[in-house]
PLY file of the C-alpha trace (Angstrom):
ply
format ascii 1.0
element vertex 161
property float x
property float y
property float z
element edge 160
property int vertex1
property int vertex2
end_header
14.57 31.08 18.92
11.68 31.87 21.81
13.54 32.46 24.84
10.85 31.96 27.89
13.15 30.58 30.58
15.96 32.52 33.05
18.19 30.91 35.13
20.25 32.10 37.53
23.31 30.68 39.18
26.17 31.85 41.45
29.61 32.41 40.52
33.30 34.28 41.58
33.42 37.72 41.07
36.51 36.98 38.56
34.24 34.99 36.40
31.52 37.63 36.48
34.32 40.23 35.61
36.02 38.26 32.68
32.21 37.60 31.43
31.62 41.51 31.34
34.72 41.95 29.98
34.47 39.79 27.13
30.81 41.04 26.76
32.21 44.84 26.31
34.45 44.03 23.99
32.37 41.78 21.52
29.29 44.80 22.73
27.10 42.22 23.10
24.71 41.38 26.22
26.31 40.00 29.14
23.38 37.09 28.83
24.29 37.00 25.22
28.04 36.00 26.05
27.03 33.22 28.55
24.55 31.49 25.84
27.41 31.76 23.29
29.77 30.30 25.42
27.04 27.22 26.88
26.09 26.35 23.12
29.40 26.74 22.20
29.93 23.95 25.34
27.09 22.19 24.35
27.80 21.68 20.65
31.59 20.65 21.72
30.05 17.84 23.87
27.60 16.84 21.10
24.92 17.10 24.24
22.64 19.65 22.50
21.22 17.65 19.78
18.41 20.34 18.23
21.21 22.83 16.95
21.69 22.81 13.52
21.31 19.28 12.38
22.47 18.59 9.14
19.86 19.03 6.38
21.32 17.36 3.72
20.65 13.63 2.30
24.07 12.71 2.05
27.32 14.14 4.06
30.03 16.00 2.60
33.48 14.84 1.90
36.22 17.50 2.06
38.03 17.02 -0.56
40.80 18.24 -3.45
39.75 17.88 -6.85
40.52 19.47 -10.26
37.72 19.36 -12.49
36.55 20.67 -16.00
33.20 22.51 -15.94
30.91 22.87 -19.03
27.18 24.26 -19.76
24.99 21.09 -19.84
23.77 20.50 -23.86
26.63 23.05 -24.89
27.28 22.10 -28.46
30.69 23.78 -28.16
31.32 21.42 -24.50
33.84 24.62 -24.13
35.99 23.01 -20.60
36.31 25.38 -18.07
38.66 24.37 -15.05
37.24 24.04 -11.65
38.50 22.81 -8.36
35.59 20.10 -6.10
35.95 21.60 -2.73
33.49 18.65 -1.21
31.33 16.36 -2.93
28.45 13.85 -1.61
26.14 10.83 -3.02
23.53 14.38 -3.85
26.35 17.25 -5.52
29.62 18.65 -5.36
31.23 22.27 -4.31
33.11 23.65 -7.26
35.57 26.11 -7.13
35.67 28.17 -10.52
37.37 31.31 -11.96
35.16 34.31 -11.50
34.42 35.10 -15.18
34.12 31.79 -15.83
30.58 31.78 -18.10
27.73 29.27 -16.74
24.42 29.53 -17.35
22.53 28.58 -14.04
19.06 27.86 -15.63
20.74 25.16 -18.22
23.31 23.51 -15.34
26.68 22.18 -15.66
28.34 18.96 -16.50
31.59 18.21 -14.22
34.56 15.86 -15.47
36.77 14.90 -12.92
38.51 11.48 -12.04
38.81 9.69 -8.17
41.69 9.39 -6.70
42.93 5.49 -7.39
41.18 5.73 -10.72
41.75 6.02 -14.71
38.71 6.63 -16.05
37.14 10.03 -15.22
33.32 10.82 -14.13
31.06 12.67 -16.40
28.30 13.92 -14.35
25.62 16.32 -14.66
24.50 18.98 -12.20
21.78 21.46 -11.45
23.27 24.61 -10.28
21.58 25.46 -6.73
23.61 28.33 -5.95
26.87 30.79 -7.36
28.38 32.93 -4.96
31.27 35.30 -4.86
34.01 33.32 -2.85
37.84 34.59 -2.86
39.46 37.04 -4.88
38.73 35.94 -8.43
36.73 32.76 -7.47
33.47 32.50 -7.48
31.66 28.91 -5.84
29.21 26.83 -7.28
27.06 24.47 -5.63
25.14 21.94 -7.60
23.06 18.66 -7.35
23.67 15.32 -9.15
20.80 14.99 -11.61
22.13 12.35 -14.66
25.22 10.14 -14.53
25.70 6.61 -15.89
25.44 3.48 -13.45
29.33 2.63 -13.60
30.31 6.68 -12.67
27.81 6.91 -10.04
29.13 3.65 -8.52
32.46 4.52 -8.34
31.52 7.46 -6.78
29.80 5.32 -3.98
32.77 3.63 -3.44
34.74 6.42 -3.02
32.58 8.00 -0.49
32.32 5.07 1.51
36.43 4.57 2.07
0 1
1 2
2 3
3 4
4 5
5 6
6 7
7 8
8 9
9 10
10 11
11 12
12 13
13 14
14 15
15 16
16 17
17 18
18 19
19 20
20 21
21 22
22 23
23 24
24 25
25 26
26 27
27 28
28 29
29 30
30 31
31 32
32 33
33 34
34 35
35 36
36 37
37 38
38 39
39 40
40 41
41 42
42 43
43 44
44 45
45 46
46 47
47 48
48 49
49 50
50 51
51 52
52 53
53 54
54 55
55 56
56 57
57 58
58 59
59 60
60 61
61 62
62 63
63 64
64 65
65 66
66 67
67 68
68 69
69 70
70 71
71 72
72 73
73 74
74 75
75 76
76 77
77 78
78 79
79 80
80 81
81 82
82 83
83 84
84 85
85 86
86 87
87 88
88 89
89 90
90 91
91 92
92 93
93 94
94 95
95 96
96 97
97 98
98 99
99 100
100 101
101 102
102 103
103 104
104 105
105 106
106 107
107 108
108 109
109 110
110 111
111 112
112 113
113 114
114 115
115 116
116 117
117 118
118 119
119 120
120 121
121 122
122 123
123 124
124 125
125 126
126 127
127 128
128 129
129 130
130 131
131 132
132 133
133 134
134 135
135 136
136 137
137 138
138 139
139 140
140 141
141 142
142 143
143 144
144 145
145 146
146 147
147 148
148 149
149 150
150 151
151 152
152 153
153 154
154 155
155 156
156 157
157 158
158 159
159 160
């Protein structure tokens, strides 16, 4: 981020000291500390609209959900468990053992069921990104690409509670 503009303000030597303080012990700028602290402000207040807007289509829901995991056109459809972490209208967060086997170029199918519901989904994913997470967990984020009208639907629903 360009930074052309200083401002300069007056303040109690206690602030100033607490400021330096804090600066020392994060060894960071003393200007550095007082941006932290106004975004920080700013962000709080939802006054600073240009910081980080959210790039995604749809939002996220936090959420709790076991699901199996298998590798889209799999002839075997070997299950693999998997905990949703958050899902949207556009993909889901999946939780999955670390040596769990998925081949990111073919995808992943998910089969999980909705709270309130019988019947679970059966949706298909591209993977967009596997990461190392916890301690024997790695996370996998994917996008919806194929699901049937009556899945997708009730996953609308859902979303919109």
């Amino acid at each position: 981020m360009k930074k052309d503009l200083t401002i300069c303000f007056r303040t109690s030597d206690d602030l100033r000291t607490s400021l330096e303080k804090i600066a020392a012990d994060e060894r960071r700028s003393l200007s550095s500390i007082i941006e932290t602290i106004l975004y920080d402000f700013l962000k709080q207040k939802k006054a600073l609209q240009s910081l980080k807007k959210e790039r995604r289509r749809y939002p996220r829901k936090p959420v709790s959900f076991p699901t199996f995991v298998y590798k889209n056109g799999s002839e075997e459809q070997a299950l693999q468990p998997g905990t949703i972490v958050d899902i949207s209208l556009g993909g889901v967060r999946i939780l999955i053992p670390y040596d769990a086997k998925i081949d990111e170029a073919a995808g992943i199918g998910t089969l999980f069921t909705l709270p309130n519901e019988k019947i679970p989904l059966k949706i298909q994913c591209a993977i967009n990104r596997v990461i190392p997470a916890e301690e024997n967990i790695k996370e996998v984020g994917a996008s919806f690409i194929d699901s049937d009208f009556a899945s997708y639907q009730k996953l609308q629903n859902y979303l919109i509670q």
